[in-house]
ZABADO-870809 format. One record per residue (C-alpha): residue number from 0; residue in three letters; x, y, z. Coordinates in steps of 0.2 Angstrom, whole numbers, plus 5000, padded with zeros to 4 digits. Layout:
<atom kolnu="NUM" marmi="ALA" xx="X" yy="Y" zz="Z"/>
...
END
This chain:
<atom kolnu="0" marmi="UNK" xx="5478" yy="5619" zz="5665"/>
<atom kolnu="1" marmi="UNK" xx="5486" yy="5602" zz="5657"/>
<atom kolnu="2" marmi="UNK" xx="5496" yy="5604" zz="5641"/>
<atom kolnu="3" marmi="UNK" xx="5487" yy="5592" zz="5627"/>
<atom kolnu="4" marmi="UNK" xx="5497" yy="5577" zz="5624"/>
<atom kolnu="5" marmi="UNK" xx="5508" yy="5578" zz="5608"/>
<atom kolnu="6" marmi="UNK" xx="5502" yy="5567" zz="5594"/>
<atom kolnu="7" marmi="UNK" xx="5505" yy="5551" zz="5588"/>
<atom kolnu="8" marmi="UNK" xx="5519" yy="5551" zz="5572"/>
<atom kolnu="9" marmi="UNK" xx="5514" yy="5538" zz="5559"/>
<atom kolnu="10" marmi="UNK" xx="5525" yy="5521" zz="5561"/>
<atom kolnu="11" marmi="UNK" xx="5533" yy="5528" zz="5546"/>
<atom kolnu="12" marmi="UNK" xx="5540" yy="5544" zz="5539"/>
<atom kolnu="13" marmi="UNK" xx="5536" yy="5553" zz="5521"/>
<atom kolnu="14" marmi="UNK" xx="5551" yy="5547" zz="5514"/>
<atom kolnu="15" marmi="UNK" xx="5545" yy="5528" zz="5519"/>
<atom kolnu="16" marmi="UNK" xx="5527" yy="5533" zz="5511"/>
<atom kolnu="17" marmi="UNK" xx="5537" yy="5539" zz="5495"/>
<atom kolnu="18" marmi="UNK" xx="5546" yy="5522" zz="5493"/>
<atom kolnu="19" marmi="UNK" xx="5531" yy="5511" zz="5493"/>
<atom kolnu="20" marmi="UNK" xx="5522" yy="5523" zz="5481"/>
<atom kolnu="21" marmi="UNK" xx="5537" yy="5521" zz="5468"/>
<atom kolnu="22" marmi="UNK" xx="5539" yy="5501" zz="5471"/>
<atom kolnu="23" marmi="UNK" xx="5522" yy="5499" zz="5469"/>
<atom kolnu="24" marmi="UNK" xx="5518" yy="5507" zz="5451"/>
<atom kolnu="25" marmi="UNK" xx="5536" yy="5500" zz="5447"/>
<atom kolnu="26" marmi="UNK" xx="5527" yy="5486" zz="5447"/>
<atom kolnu="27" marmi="UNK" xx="5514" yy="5492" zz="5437"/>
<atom kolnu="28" marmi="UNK" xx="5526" yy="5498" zz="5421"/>
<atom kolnu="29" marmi="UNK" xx="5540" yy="5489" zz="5422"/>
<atom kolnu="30" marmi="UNK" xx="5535" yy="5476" zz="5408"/>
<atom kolnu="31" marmi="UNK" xx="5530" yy="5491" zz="5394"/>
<atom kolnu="32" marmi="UNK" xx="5548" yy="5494" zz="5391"/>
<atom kolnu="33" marmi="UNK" xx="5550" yy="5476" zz="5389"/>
<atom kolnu="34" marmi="UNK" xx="5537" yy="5472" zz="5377"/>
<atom kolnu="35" marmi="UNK" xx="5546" yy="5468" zz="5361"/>
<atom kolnu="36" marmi="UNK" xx="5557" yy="5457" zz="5368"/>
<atom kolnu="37" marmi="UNK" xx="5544" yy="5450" zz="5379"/>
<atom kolnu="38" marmi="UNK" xx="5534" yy="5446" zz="5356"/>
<atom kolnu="39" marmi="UNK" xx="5551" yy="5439" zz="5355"/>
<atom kolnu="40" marmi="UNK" xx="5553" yy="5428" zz="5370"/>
<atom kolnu="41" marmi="UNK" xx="5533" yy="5421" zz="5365"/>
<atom kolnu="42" marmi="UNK" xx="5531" yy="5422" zz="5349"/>
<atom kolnu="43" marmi="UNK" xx="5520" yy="5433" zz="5348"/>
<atom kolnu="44" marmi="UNK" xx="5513" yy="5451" zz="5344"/>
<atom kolnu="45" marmi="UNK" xx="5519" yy="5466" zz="5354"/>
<atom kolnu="46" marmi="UNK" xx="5499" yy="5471" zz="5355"/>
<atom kolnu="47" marmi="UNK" xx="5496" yy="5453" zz="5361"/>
<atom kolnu="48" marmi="UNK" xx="5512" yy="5455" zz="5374"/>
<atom kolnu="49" marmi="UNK" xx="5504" yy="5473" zz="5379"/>
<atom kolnu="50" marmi="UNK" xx="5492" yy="5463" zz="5388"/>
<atom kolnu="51" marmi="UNK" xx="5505" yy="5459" zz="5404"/>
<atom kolnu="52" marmi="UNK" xx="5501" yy="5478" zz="5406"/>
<atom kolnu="53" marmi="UNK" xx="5481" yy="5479" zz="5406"/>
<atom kolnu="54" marmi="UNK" xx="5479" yy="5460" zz="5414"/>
<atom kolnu="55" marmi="UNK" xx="5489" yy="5471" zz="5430"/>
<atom kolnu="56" marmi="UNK" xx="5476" yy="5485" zz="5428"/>
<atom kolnu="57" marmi="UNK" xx="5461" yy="5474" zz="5425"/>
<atom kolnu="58" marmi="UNK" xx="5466" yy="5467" zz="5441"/>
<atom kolnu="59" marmi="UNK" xx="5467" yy="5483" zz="5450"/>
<atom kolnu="60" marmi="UNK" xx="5450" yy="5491" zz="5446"/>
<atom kolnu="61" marmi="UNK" xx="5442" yy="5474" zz="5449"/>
<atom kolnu="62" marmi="UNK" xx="5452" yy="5473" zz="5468"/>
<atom kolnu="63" marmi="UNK" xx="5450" yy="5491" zz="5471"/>
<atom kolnu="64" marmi="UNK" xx="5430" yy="5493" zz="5478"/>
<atom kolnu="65" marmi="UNK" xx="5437" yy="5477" zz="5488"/>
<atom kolnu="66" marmi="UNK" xx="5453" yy="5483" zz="5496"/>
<atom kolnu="67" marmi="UNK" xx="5444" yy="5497" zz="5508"/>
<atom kolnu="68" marmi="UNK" xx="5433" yy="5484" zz="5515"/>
<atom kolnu="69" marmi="UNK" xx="5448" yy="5471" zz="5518"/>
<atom kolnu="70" marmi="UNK" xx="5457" yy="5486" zz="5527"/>
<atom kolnu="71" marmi="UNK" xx="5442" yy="5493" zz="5536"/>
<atom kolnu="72" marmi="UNK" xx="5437" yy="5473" zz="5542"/>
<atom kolnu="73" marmi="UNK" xx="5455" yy="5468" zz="5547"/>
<atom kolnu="74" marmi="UNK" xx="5464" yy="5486" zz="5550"/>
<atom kolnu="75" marmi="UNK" xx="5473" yy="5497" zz="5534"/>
<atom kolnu="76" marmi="UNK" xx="5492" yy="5494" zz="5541"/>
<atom kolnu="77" marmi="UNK" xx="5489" yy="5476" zz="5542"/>
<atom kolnu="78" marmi="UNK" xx="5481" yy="5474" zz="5527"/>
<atom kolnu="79" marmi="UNK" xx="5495" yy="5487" zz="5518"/>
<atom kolnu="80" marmi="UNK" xx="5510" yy="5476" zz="5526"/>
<atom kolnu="81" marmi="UNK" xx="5502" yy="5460" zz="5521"/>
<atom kolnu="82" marmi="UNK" xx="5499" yy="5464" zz="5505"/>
<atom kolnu="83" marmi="UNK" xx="5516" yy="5474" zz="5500"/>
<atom kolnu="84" marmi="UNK" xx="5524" yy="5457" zz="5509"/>
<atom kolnu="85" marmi="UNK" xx="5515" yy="5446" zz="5496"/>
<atom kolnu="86" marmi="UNK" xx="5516" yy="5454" zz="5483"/>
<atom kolnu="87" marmi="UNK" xx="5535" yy="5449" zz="5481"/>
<atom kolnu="88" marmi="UNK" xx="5524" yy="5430" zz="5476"/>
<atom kolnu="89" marmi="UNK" xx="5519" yy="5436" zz="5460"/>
<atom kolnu="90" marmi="UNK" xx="5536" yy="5449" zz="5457"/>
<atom kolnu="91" marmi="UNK" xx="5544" yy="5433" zz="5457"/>
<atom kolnu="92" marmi="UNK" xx="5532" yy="5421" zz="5446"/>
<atom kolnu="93" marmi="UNK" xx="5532" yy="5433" zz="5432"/>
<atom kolnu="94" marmi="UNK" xx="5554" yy="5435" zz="5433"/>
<atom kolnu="95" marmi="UNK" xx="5551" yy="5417" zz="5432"/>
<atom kolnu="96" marmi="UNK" xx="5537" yy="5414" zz="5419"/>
<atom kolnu="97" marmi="UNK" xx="5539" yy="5400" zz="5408"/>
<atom kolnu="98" marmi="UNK" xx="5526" yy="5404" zz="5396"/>
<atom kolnu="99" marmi="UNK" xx="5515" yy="5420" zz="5392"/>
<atom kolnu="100" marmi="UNK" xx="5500" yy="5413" zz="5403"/>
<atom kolnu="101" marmi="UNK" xx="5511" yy="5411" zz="5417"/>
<atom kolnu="102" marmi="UNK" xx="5518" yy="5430" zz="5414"/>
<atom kolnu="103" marmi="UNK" xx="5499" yy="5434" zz="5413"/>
<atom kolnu="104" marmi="UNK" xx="5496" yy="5425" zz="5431"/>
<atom kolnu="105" marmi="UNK" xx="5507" yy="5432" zz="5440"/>
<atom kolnu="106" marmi="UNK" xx="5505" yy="5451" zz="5432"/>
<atom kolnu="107" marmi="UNK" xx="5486" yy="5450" zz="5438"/>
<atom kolnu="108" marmi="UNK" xx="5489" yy="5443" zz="5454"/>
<atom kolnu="109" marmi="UNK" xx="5500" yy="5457" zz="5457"/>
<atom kolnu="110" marmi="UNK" xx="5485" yy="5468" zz="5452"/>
<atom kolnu="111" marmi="UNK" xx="5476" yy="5460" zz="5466"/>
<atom kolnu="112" marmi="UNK" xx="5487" yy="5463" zz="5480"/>
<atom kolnu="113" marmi="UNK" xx="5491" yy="5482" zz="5473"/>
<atom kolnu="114" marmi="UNK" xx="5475" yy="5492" zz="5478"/>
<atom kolnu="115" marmi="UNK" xx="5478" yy="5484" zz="5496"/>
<atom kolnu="116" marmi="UNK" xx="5493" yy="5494" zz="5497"/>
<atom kolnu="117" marmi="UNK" xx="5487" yy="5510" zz="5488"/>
<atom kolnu="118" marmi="UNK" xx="5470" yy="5511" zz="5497"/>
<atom kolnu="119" marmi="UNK" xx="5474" yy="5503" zz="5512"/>
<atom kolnu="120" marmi="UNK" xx="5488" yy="5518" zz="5515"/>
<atom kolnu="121" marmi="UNK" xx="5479" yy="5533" zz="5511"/>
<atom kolnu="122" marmi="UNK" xx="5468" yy="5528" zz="5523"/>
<atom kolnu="123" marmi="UNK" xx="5481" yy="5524" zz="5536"/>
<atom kolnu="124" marmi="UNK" xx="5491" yy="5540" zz="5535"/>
<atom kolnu="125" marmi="UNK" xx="5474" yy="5551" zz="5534"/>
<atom kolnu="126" marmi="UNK" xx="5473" yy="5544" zz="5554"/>
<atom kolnu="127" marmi="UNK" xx="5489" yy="5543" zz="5559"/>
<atom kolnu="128" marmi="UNK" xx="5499" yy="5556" zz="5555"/>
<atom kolnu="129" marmi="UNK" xx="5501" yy="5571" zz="5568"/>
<atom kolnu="130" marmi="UNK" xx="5490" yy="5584" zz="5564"/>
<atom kolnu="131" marmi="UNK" xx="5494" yy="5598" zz="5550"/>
<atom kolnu="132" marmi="UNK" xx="5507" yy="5585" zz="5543"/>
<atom kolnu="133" marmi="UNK" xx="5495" yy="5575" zz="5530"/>
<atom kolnu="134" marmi="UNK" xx="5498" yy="5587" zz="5516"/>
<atom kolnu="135" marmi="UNK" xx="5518" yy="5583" zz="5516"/>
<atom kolnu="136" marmi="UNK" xx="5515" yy="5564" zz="5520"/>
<atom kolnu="137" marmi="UNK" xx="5501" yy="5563" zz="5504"/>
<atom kolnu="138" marmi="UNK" xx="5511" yy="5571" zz="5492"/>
<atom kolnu="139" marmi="UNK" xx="5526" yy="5561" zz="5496"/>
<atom kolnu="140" marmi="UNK" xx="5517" yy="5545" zz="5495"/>
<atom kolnu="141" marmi="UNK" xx="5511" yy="5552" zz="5476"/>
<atom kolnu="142" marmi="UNK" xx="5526" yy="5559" zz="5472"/>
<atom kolnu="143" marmi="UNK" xx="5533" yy="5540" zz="5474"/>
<atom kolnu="144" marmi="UNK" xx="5518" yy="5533" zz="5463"/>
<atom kolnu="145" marmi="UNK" xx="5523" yy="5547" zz="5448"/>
<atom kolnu="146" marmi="UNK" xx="5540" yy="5543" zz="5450"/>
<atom kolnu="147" marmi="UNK" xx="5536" yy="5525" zz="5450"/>
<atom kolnu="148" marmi="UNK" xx="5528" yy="5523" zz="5433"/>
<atom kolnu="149" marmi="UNK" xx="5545" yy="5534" zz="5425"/>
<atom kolnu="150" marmi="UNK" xx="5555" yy="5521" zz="5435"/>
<atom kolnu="151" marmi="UNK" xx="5547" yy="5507" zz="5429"/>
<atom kolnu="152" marmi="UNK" xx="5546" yy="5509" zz="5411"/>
<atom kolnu="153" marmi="UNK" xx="5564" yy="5519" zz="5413"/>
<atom kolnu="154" marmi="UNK" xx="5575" yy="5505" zz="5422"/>
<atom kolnu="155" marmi="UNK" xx="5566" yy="5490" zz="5413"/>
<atom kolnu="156" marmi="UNK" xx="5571" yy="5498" zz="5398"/>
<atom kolnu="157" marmi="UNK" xx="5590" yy="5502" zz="5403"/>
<atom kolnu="158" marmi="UNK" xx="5592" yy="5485" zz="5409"/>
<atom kolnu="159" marmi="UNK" xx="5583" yy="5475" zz="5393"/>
<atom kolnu="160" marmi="UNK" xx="5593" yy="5487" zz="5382"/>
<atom kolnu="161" marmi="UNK" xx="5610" yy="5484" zz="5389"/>
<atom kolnu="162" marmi="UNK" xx="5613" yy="5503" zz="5396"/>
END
């Protein structure tokens, strides 16, 4: 009788999975903290500002039906590397934003490239992690998302405020 082989760890641990959860929704929240200076800056009203936030989220329910079929056609880790590579595009055109459209832009277009990431690696760590391990991988890369939108809001914040 032949021993079964051992299973196949994921490329990466939980602690990897926890990273991109937090650096993802940092993305997401970083701006709210930001928002009256961001009416100061344009010239306009905080509600109108507030919109940097919800163009990122208008983005990511409109991509999210998309990003399982991107992963599933061109394989979830490639899709989630590619994706988490690019999005450092638009991170850098709304530092660099020159105007409140521009901001805008760049916020949605990281709302495109989010869900690839989020859906693409719940996917990938449900088929690749060894078996009975999903549970502790999971919560680690949700734990990172919850920590994540408390980072955002908090460090944006520290830093706009001079703390």
């Amino acid at each position: 009788m032949t021993a079964a082989p051992p299973p196949v760890p994921a490329r990466f641990g939980p602690l990897a999975g926890a990273a991109i959860g937090t650096l993802l929704l940092m993305n997401v929240y970083a701006p709210q903290a930001l928002l009256p200076l961001l009416a100061r800056e344009f010239g306009l009203s905080t509600a109108t500002v507030g919109t940097a936030i919800g163009s990122t989220t208008l983005a990511i329910a409109l991509a999210s039906p998309v990003a399982g079929l991107l992963a599933d056609a061109f394989g979830r880790r490639r899709v989630m590397l590619w994706a988490f590579a690019l999005l450092l595009l638009p991170c850098l055109g709304a530092v660099y934003a020159g105007s409140f459209p521009a901001l805008n832009v760049a916020r949605f277009a990281q709302g495109l490239l989010i869900p690839l990431v989020s859906v693409a690696i719940t996917a990938y760590l449900a088929e690749e992690t060894p078996p009975g391990t999903l549970g502790r991988y999971m919560s680690a890369y949700i734990s990172g998302t919850v920590l994540g939108g408390f980072l955002g809001r908090f460090v944006s914040g520290l830093v706009a405020h001079g703390g």
